[in-house]
N, C-alpha and C positions, 0 to 999 in steps of 0.2 A: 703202958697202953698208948696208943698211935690217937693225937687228935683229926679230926674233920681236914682239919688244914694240911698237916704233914701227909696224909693218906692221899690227898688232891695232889702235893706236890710232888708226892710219889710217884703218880698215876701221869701226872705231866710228863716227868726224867722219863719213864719207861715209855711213853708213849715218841715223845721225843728222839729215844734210841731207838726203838723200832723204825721209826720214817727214816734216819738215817744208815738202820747198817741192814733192814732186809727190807727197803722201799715200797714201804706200808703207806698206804696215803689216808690220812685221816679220813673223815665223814665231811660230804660236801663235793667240790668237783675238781678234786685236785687229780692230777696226772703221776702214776708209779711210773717208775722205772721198766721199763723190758713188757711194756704194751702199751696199745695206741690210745685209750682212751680215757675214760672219768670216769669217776663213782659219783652217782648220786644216793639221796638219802629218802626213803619208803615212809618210812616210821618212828619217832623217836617217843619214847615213855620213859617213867621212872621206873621202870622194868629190864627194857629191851630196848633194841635196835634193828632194824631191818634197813637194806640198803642193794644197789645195785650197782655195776662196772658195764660201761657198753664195751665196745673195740670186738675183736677176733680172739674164737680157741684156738689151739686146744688149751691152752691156759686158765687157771681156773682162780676165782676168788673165794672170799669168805667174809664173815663178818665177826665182832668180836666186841663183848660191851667189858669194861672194868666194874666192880660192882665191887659193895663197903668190904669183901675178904678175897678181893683178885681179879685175875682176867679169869674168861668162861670165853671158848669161840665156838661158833653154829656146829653141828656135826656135821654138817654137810657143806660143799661146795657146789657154783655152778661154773658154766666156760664164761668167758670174756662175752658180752653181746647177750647173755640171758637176762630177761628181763624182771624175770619174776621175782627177783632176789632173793638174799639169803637173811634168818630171822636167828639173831642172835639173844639170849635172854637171863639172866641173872636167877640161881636159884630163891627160891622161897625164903622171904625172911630178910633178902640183901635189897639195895635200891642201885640203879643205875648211876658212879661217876661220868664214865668218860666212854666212847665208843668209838670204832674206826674198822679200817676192814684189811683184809688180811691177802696179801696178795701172790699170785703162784701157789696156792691153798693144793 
């Protein structure tokens, strides 16, 4: 069995490779790769995550939380510049590690 720690440091590597090889930008107001703008962050719980990206479509995002048995990403995307963002959430029973958003969704 995987402790608390190893599952974090998991959840880091893979988030890590993400930013790096499909230019996923964490939660916060970092800039992807191949669109103009930022994601910002809606909502964070031990649950979930909600967040949003400004710039131009037709490009779309998504959001995406890690939780205690994996990633889970939102079913739905919006374009680049939607505001209303995307609500990503951990099933029942898991808690919120780590979140970030998913981009060209």
């Amino acid at each position: 069995m995987i402790g608390w720690r190893q599952r974090v440091a998991v959840a880091a590597s893979a988030l890590a490779f993400t930013v790096g090889a499909a230019g996923t930008a964490s939660a916060g107001t970092e800039s992807a790769q191949g669109w103009n703008g930022k994601c910002y962050t809606l909502s964070r719980t031990t649950k979930s995550f909600t967040g949003w990206c400004d710039g131009t479509g037709p490009q779309r995002y998504a959001t995406k939380v890690y939780c205690t048995k994996g990633w889970y990403q939102a079913t739905y995307s919006r374009w680049y510049g939607d505001r209303r963002g995307v609500y990503a959430a951990c099933p029942s029973g898991q808690t919120r590690i780590d979140d970030g958003f998913v981009h060209n969704a």
